[in-house]
N, C-alpha and C positions, 0 to 999 in steps of 0.2 A: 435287392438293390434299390436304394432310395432316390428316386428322381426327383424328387420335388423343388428341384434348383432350376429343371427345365423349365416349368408352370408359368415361373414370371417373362418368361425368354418368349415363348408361346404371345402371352400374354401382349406383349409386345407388338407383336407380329399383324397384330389386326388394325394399327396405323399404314401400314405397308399394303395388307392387303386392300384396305378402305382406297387407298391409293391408287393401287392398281385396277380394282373395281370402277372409281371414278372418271380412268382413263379410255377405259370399253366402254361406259355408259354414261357416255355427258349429257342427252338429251333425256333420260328418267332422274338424274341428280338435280339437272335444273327444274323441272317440273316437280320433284318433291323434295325441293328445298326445305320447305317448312316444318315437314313431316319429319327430317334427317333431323334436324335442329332440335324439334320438340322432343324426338325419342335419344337425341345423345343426351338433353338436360335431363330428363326421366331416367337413363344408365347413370347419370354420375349421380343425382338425389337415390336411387338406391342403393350405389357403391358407399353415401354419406351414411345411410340406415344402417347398411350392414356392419360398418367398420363401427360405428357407435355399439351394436349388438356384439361387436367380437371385445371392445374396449369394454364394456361391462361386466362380459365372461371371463375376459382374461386378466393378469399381471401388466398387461404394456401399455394402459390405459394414458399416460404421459405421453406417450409416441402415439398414439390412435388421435388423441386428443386433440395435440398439435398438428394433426395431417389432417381431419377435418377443419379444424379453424385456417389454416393455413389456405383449404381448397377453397374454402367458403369465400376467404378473403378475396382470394388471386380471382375467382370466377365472378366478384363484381367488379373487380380494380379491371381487367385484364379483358378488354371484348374478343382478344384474338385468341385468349386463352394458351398461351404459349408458355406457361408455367404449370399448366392441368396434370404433365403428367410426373411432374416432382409430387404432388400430393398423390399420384395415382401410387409411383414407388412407393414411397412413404406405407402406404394401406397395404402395397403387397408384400413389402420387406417383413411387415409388423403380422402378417398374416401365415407368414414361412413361420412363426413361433406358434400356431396354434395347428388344429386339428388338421391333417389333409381334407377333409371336406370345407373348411373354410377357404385352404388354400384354391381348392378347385373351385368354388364357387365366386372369390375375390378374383382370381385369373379369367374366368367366362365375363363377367361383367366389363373388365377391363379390354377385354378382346371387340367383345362387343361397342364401346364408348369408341377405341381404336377405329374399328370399322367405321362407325359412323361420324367421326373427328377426320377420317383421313378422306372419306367419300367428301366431305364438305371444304375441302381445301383446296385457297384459289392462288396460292400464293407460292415460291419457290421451292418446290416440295423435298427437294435434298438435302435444305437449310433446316427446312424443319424435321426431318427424319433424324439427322443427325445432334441437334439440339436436345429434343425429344429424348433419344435415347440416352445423352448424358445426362437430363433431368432425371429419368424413370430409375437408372443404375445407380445415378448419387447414392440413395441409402445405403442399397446393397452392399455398395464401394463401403461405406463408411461401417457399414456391421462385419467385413469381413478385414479390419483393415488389423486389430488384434491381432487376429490370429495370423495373420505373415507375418508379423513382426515390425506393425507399426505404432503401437500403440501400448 
């Protein structure tokens, strides 16, 4: 049986948990603000490495191509970063077409950047859960919209 549709679901989930982590632990988030900030920019510069590495191995290089420039964009246009994780979708939709080990490696990363995106969020956290997730699902939406018979 092929799960690999859960991976990005998963993947997801680490906004939520960052979330809920940040609410038990307000006094070590403030104290290592700086630290949370430096290692989420360090997860998305490796998420940029890796999807460059999967766009040179593979066929989808067009779609890879555009979801880094796209992220690059957003993450200096954007200080609150509130469009990250359309580029995040983007790299995982495009990652469901290669090897399960890309997919699983492209999903931890992303879990990871979640964790540490949702731990640093001061702002109305149900606006951006739910935002977020319409961002991260747009691709998906739009690669399976064929095959129900919209396309």
């Amino acid at each position: 049986m092929n799960l690999s549709f859960l991976a990005p679901i998963v993947s997801f989930l680490g906004l939520i948990v960052g979330i809920f982590l940040s609410s038990i632990t307000k006094d070590e988030i403030i104290s290592g603000r700086k630290i949370f900030e430096f290692l989420r920019r360090i997860s998305l510069t490796i998420i940029i490495l890796i999807a460059l590495a999967l766009a040179v191995l593979n066929f989808n290089l067009i779609i890879i191509l555009f979801a880094i420039i796209l992220g690059l964009l957003l993450s200096r246009k954007l200080k609150n970063q509130k469009l990250s994780y359309l580029f995040l979708g983007l790299i995982s939709a495009s990652s469901l077409m290669t090897t399960k080990f890309m997919l699983l490696i492209i999903s931890v990363l992303i879990f990871i950047y979640g964790l540490l995106y949702g731990a640093l969020l001061k702002e109305s956290k149900t606006e951006i859960i739910i935002s977020n997730l319409l961002m991260f699902f747009l691709p998906f939406i739009i690669l399976i919209m064929p095959f129900i018979g919209f396309g």
